[in-house]
C-alpha positions in Angstrom: -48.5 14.7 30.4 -46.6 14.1 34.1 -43.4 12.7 33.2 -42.9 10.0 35.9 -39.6 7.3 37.0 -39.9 5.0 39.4 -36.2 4.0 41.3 -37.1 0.6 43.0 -39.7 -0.7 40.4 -38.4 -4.5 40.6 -39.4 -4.6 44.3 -43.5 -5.1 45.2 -44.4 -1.5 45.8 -42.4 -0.4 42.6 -44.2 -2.9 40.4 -47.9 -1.5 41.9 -46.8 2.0 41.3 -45.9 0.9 37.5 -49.2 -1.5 37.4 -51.2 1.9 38.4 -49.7 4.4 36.4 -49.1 2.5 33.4 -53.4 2.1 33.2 -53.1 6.1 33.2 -53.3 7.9 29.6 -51.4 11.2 31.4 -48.6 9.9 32.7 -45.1 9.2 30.8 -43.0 6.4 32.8 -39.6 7.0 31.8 -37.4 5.2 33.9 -37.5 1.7 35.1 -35.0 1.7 38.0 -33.5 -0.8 39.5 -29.9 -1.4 41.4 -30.2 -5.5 41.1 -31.3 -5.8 37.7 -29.8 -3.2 35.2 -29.9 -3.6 31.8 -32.6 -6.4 32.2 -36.0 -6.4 30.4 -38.7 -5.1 33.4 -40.9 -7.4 31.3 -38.9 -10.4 32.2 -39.3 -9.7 36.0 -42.8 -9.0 36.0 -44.2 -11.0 33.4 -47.7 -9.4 33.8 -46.4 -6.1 31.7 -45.4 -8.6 29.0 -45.9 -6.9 25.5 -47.3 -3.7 27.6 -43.3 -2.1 29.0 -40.6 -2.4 26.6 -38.0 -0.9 28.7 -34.8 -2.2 30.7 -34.1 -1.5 34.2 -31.8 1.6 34.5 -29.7 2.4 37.4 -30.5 5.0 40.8 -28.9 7.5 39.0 -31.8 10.6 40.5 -29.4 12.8 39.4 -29.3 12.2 36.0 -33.1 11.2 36.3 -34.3 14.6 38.1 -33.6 16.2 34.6 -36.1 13.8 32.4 -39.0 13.8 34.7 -41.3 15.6 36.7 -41.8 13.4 39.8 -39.5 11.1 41.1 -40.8 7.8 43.2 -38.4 6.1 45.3 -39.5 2.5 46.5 -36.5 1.5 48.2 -35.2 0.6 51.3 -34.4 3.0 53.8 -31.9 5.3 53.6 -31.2 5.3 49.9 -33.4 8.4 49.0 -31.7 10.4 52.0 -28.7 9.7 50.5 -29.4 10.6 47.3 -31.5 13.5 47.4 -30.3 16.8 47.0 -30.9 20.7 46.4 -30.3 20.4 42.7 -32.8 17.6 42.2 -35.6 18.8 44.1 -35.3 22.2 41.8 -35.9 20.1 38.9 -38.3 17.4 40.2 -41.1 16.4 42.9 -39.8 13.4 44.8 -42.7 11.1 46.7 -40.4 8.3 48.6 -41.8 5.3 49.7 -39.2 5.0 52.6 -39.4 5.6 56.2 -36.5 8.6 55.1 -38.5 11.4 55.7 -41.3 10.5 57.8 -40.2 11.2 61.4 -39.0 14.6 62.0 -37.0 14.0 65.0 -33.7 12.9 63.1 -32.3 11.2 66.6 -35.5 8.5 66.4 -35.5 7.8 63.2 -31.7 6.8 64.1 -32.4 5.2 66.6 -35.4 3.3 65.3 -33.9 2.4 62.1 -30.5 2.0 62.8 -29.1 4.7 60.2 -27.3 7.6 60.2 -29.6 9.8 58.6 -28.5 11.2 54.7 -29.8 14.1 54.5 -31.4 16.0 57.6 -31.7 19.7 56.0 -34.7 18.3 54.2 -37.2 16.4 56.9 -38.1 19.6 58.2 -39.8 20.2 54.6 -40.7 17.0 54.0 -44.9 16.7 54.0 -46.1 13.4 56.0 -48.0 12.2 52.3 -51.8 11.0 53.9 -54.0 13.4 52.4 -56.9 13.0 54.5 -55.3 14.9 57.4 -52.2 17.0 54.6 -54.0 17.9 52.2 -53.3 21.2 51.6 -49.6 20.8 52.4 -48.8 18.0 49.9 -50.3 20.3 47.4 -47.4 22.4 47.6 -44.5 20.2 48.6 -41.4 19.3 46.8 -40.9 16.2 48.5 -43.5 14.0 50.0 -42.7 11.2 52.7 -45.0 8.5 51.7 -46.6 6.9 55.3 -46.1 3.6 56.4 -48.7 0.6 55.5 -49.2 0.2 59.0 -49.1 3.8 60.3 -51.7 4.5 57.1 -54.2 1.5 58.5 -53.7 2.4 62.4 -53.7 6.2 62.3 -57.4 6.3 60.1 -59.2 3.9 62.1 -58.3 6.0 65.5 -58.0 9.2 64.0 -61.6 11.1 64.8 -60.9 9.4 68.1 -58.4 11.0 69.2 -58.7 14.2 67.7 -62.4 14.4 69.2 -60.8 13.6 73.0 -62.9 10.6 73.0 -60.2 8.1 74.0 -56.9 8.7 76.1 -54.7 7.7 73.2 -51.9 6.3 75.5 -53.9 3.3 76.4 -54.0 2.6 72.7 -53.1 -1.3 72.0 -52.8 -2.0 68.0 -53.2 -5.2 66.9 -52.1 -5.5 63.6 -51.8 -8.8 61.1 -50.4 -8.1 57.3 -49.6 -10.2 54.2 -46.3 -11.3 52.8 -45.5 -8.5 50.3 -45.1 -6.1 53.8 -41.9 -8.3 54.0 -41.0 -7.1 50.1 -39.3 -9.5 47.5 -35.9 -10.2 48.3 -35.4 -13.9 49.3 -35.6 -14.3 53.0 -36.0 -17.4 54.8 -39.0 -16.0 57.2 -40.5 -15.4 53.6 -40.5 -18.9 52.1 -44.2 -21.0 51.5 -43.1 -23.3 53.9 -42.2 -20.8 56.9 -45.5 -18.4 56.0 -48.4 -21.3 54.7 -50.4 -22.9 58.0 -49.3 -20.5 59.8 -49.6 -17.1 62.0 -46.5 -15.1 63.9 -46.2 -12.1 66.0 -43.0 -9.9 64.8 -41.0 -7.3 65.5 -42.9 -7.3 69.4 -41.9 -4.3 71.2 -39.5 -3.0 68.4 -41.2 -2.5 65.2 -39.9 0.1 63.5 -43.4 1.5 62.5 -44.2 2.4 65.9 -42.5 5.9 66.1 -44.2 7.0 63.4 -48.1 6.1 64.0 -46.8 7.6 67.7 -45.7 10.7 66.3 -49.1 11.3 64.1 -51.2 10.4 66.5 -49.4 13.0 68.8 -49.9 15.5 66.3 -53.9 14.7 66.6 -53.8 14.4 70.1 -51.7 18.0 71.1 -49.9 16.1 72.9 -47.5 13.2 73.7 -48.6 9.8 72.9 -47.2 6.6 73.7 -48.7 3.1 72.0 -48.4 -0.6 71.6 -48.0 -2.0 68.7 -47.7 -5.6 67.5 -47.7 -6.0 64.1 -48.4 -10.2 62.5 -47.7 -12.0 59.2 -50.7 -14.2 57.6 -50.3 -16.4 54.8 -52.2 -14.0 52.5 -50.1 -12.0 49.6 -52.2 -8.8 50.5 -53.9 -6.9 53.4 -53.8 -5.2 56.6 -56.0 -5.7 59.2 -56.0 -3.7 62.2 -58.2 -4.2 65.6 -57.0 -1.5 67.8 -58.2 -1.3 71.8 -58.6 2.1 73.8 -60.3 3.2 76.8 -63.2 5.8 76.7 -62.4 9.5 78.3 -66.5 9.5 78.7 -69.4 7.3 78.4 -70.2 8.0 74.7 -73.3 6.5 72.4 -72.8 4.8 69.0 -74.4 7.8 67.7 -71.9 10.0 69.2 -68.8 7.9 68.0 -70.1 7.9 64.2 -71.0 11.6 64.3 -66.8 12.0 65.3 -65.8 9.2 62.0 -68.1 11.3 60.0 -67.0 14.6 60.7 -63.4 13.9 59.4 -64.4 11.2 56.5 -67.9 11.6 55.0 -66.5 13.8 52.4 -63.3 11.1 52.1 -63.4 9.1 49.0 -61.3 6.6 50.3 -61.8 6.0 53.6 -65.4 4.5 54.2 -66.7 4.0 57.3 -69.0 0.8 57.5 -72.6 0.6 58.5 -73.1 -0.6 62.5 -71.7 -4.1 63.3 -69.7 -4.8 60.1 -66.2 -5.4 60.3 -63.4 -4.5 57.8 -62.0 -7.1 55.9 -59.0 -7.5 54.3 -60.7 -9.3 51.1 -63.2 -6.1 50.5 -60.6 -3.9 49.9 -58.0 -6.3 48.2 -56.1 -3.9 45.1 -57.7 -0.5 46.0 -56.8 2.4 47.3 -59.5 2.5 49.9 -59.5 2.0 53.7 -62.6 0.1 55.1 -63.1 1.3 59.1 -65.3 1.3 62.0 -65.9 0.9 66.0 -67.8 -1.1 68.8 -68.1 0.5 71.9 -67.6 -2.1 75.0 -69.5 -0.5 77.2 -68.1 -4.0 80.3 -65.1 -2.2 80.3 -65.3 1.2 78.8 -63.2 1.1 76.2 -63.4 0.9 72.3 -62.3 -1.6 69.3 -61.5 0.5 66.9 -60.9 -1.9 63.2 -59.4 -0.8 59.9 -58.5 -2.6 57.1 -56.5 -1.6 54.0 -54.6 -3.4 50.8 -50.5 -3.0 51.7 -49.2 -2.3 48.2 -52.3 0.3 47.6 -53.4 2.5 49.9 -50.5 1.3 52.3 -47.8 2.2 49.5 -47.9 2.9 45.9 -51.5 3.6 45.8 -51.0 6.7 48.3 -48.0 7.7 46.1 -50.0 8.1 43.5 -52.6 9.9 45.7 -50.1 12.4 47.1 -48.9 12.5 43.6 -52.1 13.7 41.8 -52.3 16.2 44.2 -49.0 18.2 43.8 -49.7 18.6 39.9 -53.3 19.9 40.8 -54.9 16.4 39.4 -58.3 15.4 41.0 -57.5 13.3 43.6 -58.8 9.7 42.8 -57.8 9.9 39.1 -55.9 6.4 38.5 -57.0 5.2 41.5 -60.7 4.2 41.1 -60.4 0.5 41.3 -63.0 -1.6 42.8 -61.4 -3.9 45.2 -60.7 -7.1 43.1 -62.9 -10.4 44.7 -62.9 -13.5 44.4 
C-alpha cells in the first residue's frame, strides 16, 4: 500500500489526482491539503466524493506530512513547493509537483519567465523532467519529479520523432495551441466567468506565455541543440482539452511512409500516446478524462513543411494523470495501473 497526500487537492488538478487514486485499491490518501479551506469537509467542495472522502482539508504543512506518507503531490501554484521543499523531506518522501518549480533547469529563466525568485535551487539539478515516454528510466529512480506542463506535454509528443529524427528544423516550429477552462484553475477570475469564456475564442499570453521556455528547453534536449519556437496558446469554451496544430518546415523531401516510420520508432511500444491511422485528426473529445495523447502529421508537400496535431485531456495526461504516471513508476508499479480509462464520450 503507497501511502499518498495531496497539498492542493481543492484546486482542478488536486481533485483529478484524488478522483484517480481514490478508484485505486493500493493507494492510502492521507492528507487532503489545502491553504483556503482548512478544517473544511473535501466532500463539501467536491460534491462528487460525497459519501466516498470523509476527511477535512489539512494545511501545507510537508513537513509534518513527509513523515506519514510515501509520495507527496503538490498541485499548487508556483513557487510554493520550492519553498517548501527541503533535505529532510525528500529523505522521508518522493515528491511529484505539479508546478513549473522544477521543470527548467536554468534557475535565471525560470525567474525570469515566472517572475519568482526561485526557493530552492540546490534541488532542480536533481529534479527529473516527469514525461515518461522520453525519462523513463530516470523517473524510476528520482526523489522528486517535476511534473511537465499541459501544454509542453501536448506540443513536445506530437513533434517529438520529428525532431529527434532531423526531419524538421525545429526553429521554424509555430505552435498553435487552443485549451479549456480548467488550464486557467479554480480561483475566481473575471477572464474565467461563463459570460467572458461562452461564444467565444481568445488568443493569450501572445509572445509571453510562460510555457514556452519549457517546451523550448525539451525540444533542445531532442534536437542537440538550441531551439527557439512560437507559441500561442487559446482558451475555448470547453471544461477540458488541448488541442495542438503545430507548423514546421521539412530539412528533406520526406514520404508519409517515412514520417510514420520516425512516430513509430519512438511510440509503437507507448501505451499512451497513439498515433492515428493516415488523414485522421486528434480531437479533443476522443481523449476527454484519459491519460492518453491522440497524434499525428500531414505532410504539405506546396510548401515543404509539416502540420504536426496532438491532442490530450488537461487535467489527465496534461496534469494529475502524468503524476500518477511518474508516480507508478518510482514505486516499481506497472505503468498504466490507475490510469486505464477509456476516454469518457458523449
Amino acid at each position: 500500500m503507497v501511502k499518498a497526500g495531496i497539498i492542493g487537492s481543492t484546486g482542478y488538478a488536486g481533485g483529478e489526482l484524488a478522483r484517480l487514486l481514490l478508484q485505486r485499491d493500493d493507494i492510502e490518501i492521507k492528507w487532503y491539503g489545502s491553504r483556503s479551506y482548512i478544517g473544511q469537509s473535501y466532500a463539501s467542495l467536491y460534491q462528487n466524493m460525497f459519501r466516498i472522502v470523509d476527511a477535512d482539508c489539512m494545511d501545507d504543512n510537508m513537513k509534518e506530512l513527509a513523515g506519514q506518507v510515501d509520495v507527496i503531490f503538490t498541485a499548487t501554484p508556483q513557487g510554493l513547493c520550492a519553498s517548501l521543499v527541503d533535505e529532510d523531506i525528500l529523505s522521508k518522501a518522493k515528491v511529484i509537483d505539479l508546478s513549473a518549480d522544477f521543470r527548467i533547469k536554468d534557475v535565471a529563466v525560470y525567474e525570469k519567465w515566472y517572475k519568482l525568485t526561485h526557493g530552492s535551487p540546490q534541488f532542480i539539478e536533481e529534479a527529473v523532467y516527469g514525461l515518461p515516454e522520453i525519462n523513463r528510466e530516470k523517473i524510476k529512480k528520482a526523489r522528486i519529479i517535476a511534473n511537465p506542463g499541459c501544454f509542453p506535454t501536448c506540443s513536445f509528443l506530437s513533434a517529438y520523432p520529428l525532431v529527434k529524427e532531423g526531419l524538421i528544423d525545429p526553429n521554424t516550429l509555430i505552435i498553435d495551441a487552443k485549451s479549456g477552462t480548467s488550464g486557467a484553475g479554480r480561483g475566481a477570475k473575471v477572464d474565467s466567468l461563463y459570460c467572458e469564456v461562452n461564444e467565444n475564442i481568445k488568443a493569450y499570453g501572445v509572445g509571453s506565455h510562460r510555457h514556452t521556455p519549457e517546451i523550448e528547453e525539451q525540444l533542445s534536449y531532442a534536437a542537440g541543440k538550441p531551439v527557439t519556437i512560437s507559441f500561442t496558446p487559446h482558451l475555448v469554451p470547453m471544461n477540458r482539452g488541448i488541442l495542438v496544430t503545430a507548423y514546421a518546415s521539412l530539412t528533406k523531401e520526406v514520404t508519409y511512409e517515412q514520417v510514420r516510420a520516425a512516430y513509430d520508432k519512438y511510440y509503437k511500444e507507448e501505451y499512451f500516446v497513439r498515433v492515428l491511422d493516415r488523414d485522421v485528426v486528434p480531437q479533443t473529445r476522443w481523449v476527454e478524462g484519459s491519460n492518453f495523447a491522440d497524434v499525428n502529421f500531414k505532410i504539405d508537400p506546396r510548401t515543404n513543411r509539416i502540420v504536426i496535431m496532438g491532442a490530450i485531456d488537461n487535467m489527465v495526461k496534461g496534469a494529475a494523470g502524468q503524476a500518477v504516471q511518474n508516480m507508478n513508476l518510482m514505486f516499481g508499479l506497472p505503468e498504466n495501473t490507475g490510469l486505464k480509462q477509456i476516454p469518457a464520450f458523449p
